[in-house]
N, C-alpha and C positions, 0 to 999 in steps of 0.2 A: 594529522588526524582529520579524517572528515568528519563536519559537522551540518546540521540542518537547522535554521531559525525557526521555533516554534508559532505557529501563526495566531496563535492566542495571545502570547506575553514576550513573544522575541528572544526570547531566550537561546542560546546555539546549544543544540541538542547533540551530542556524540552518537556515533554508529554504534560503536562495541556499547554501549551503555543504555540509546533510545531506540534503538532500531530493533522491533521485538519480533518482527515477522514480513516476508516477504511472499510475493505468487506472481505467477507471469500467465497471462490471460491471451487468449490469440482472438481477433475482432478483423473479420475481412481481409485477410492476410499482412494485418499488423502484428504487434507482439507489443501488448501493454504490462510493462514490471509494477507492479504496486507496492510500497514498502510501506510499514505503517510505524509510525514511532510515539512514543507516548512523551511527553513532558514530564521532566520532572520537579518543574518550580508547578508547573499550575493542573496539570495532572491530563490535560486535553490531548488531544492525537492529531497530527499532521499526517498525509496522507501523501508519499512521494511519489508521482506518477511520471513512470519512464514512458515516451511513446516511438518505439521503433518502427519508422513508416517503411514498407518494404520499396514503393516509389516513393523518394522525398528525403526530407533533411530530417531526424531524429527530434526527439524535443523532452524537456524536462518541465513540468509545474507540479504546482502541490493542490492540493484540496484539503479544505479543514477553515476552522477547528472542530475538533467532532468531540462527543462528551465520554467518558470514561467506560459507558455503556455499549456506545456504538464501537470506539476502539478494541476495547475485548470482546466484542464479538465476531469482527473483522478478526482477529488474531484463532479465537475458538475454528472460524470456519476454515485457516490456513492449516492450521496442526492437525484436521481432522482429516485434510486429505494428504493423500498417500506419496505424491509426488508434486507440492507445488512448483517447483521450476517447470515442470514440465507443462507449455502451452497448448498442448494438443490433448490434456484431460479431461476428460469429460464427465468428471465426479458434481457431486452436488454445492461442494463449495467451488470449485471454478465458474459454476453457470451462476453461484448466489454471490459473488465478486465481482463478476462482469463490467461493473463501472465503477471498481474500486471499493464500495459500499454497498451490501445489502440494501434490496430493495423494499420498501412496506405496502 
C-alpha cells in the first residue's frame, strides 16, 4: 500500500483513505499532477506535486501543511470541474490550481 508522510505530524497517510482529490494542470508544456490528502491524526493537508517535465527527468515534492480550510477548498475546486485528469481544461478550477493552491 502506498503511503504519504504527513508534513505536519509525520504521520504515513494511505492513498485509499488520505488521498481525497486529485488534477493535472499543464504549465508550458509540462504536466503538473496535484494530489491533495488530508491527515487524519492532525486534520492538516499535504499537497503531492507530480512534475512531468516534457525535456527532463520527472520529479516528485509536496507542499504543505495547509489548514483544513485551504485543503477543502482545494478539493471543492477539483469536484467542481468536470474533467480533472484532463491537462488541457480550461475550466475555472484548473486556472484557480495552477500552483497547486488557490491564489489570494
Amino acid at each position: 500500500m502506498r503511503t504519504l508522510p504527513c508534513l505536519k505530524c509525520h504521520e504515513a497517510m494511505a492513498l485509499n483513505a488520505e488521498r481525497k482529490a486529485g488534477i493535472s494542470i499543464f504549465v508550458m508544456g509540462d504536466e503538473y499532477l496535484y494530489s491533495y490528502w488530508e491527515c487524519a491524526s492532525c486534520q492538516q493537508w499535504t499537497i503531492e506535486s507530480y512534475h512531468d517535465r516534457f525535456l527532463g527527468e520527472s520529479s516528485v515534492h509536496c507542499l504543505g501543511p495547509f489548514s483544513p480550510e485551504v485543503g477543502t477548498e482545494c478539493v471543492r475546486l477539483v469536484q467542481a470541474c468536470p474533467h480533472p485528469g484532463d491537462k488541457n481544461c480550461e475550466c475555472a478550477s484548473h486556472h484557480a490550481l495552477y500552483y497547486g493552491v488557490p491564489r489570494s
